[in-house]
N, C-alpha and C positions, 0 to 999 in steps of 0.2 A: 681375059688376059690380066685384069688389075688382079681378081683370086691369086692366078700361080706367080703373080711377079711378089705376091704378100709373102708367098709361101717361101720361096726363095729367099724373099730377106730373113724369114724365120730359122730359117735351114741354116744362113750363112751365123747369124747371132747365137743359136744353139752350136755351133762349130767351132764357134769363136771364144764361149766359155770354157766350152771341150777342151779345148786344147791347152789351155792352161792361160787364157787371154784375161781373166777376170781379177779380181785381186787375192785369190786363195795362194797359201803356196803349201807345200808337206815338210814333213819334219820325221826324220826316221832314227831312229836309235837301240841302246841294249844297256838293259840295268843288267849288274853281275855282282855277287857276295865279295867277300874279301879272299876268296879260293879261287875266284873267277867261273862259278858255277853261274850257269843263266837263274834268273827270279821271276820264275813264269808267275802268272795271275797275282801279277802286281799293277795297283793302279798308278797312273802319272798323270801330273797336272800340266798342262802350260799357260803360265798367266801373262799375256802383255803389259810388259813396263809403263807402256804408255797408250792408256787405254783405247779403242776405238770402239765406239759401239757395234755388239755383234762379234765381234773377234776377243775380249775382254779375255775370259778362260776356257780353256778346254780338258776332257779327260780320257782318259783311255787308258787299253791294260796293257797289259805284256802278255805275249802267245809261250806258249813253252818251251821256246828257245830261249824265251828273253827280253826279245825284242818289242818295240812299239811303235806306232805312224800316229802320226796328224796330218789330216790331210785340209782341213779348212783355217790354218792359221792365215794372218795379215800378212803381205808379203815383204817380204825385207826388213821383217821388224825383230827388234829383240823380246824374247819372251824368258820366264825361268820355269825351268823344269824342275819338278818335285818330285819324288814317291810318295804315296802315302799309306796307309796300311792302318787297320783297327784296333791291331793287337803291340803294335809301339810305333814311335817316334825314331827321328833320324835328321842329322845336321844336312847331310849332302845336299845341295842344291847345285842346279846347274844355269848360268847366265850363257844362251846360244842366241842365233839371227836365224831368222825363218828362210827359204827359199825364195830364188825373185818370183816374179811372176812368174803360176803354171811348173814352178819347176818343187822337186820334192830333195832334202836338202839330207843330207848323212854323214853324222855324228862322227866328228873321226876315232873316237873311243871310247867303250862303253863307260858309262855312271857305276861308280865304286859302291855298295854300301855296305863298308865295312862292319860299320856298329851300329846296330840297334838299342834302341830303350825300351823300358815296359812300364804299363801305366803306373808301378811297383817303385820304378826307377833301376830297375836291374839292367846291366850293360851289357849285353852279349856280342861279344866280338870273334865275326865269323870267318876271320881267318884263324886264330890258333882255337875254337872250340870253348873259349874260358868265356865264362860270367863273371862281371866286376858289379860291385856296390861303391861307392863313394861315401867314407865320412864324413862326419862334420867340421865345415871347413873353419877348423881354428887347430892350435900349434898341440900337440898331444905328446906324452913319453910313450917309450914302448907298453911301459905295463896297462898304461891308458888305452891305448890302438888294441892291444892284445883281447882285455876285457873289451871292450867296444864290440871285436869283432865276436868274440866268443859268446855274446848275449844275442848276437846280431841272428833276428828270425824273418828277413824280408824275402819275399819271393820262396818263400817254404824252408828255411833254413842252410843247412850243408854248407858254410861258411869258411873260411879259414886265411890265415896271412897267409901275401902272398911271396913264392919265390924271388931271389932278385934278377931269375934270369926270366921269369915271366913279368916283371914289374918293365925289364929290358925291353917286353913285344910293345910294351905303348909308348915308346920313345919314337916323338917323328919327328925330327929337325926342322923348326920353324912352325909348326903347328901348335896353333889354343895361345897359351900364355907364358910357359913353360914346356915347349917340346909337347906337348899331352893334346889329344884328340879333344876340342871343344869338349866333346860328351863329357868328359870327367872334369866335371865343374870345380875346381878348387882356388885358392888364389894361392899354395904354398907347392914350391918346386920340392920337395926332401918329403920322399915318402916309406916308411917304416914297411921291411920286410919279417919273414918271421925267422929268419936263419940266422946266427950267433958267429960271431970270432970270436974263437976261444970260449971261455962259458961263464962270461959276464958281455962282452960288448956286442949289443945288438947290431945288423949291418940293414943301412936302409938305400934306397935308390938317390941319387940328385937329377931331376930331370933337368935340370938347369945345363950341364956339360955330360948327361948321359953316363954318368960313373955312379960307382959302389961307393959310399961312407956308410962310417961305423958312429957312434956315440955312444953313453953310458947307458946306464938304462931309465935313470930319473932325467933325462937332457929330455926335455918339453921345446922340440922345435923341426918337428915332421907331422904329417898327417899319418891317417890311416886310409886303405883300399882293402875290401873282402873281398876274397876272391876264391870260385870251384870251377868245377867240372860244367858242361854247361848242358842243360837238360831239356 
């Protein structure tokens, strides 16, 4: 009689973690490019903010939709979520709350990653297709940006200024320091395109209010960005 009354308590304690009674809880989500494609057989991190031994980090992939679980994170706790990947880097990160107890919790909208980097430093941005380089961040003329970019052999070359309607895609209001996605490290808003008014005044972007200006061509007070096709 003491045997199956042990057993029964084993039974009920195993029933009791089952169920979701113990301190686990899941975490369910979907990384997606900047087209909204799924990024299958990507890995993700989740690290607890505050650590508990045992629960500290965890990893896991995306299945071919996209999507990813955790299922033994701390329960009700904040963790952040990462991508990470071999072949580049990526600002996104994500600050979420775990599930309460036993319970598995879902992401009300997928993780963005729109741009990647390459160990290169080359910026592929996968929503319009284009690769960006970033020059050197100090104040340049056009004929300066222009050379720069034309010498410019990173990530196998194919180089060129860039339009002002494609200088236009990395305009985000309120993002980096100037409108500009973290990734494009610069500290100057006025970025040199390669298109002319008229056939002396260069026309460059202001990320500062999102518009077109022009300057001379010896006016040293924009940057440069290289920018192709993306391969």
């Amino acid at each position: 009689m003491k045997f199956l009354r042990g057993v029964v308590v084993c039974a009920m304690a195993v029933g009791f973690v089952a169920s979701g009674c113990g301190k686990e809880s899941g975490l369910e989500g979907k990384v997606v490019d900047g087209q909204g494609k799924a990024m299958a057989g990507l890995k993700v991190t989740a690290t607890k903010l505050e650590p508990v031994q045992g629960y500290e980090q965890f990893e896991t992939t995306t299945s071919p939709d996209g999507t990813f679980r955790f299922d033994r994170l701390f329960r009700s706790s904040e963790y952040l979520l990462k991508p990470l990947s071999e072949k580049w880097s990526t600002e996104p990160s994500l600050r979420v709350e775990s599930g309460s107890r036993g319970k598995t919790k879902l992401l009300p909208s997928a993780m963005v990653i729109r741009f990647t980097v390459s160990a290169e430093g080359v910026i592929r941005d996968s929503k319009t297709g284009l690769e960006w380089y970033v020059g050197p961040d100090t104040q340049a003329s056009w004929d300066q940006a222009s050379a720069w970019v034309t010498g410019l052999s990173a990530g196998g070359g194919g180089w060129r200024m860039p339009a002002q309607t494609e200088l236009g895609t990395l305009f985000e209001s309120g993002k980096g320091g100037h409108n500009l996605p973290p990734v494009f490290k610069t500290t100057g808003r006025f970025v040199w395109s390669g298109e002319m008014s008229g056939s002396s005044s260069p026309l460059g972007f202001n990320f500062g209010g999102g518009v077109e200006v022009w300057g001379g061509r010896g006016y040293s007070g924009e940057r440069a960005f290289a920018v192709r096709a993306g391969r």
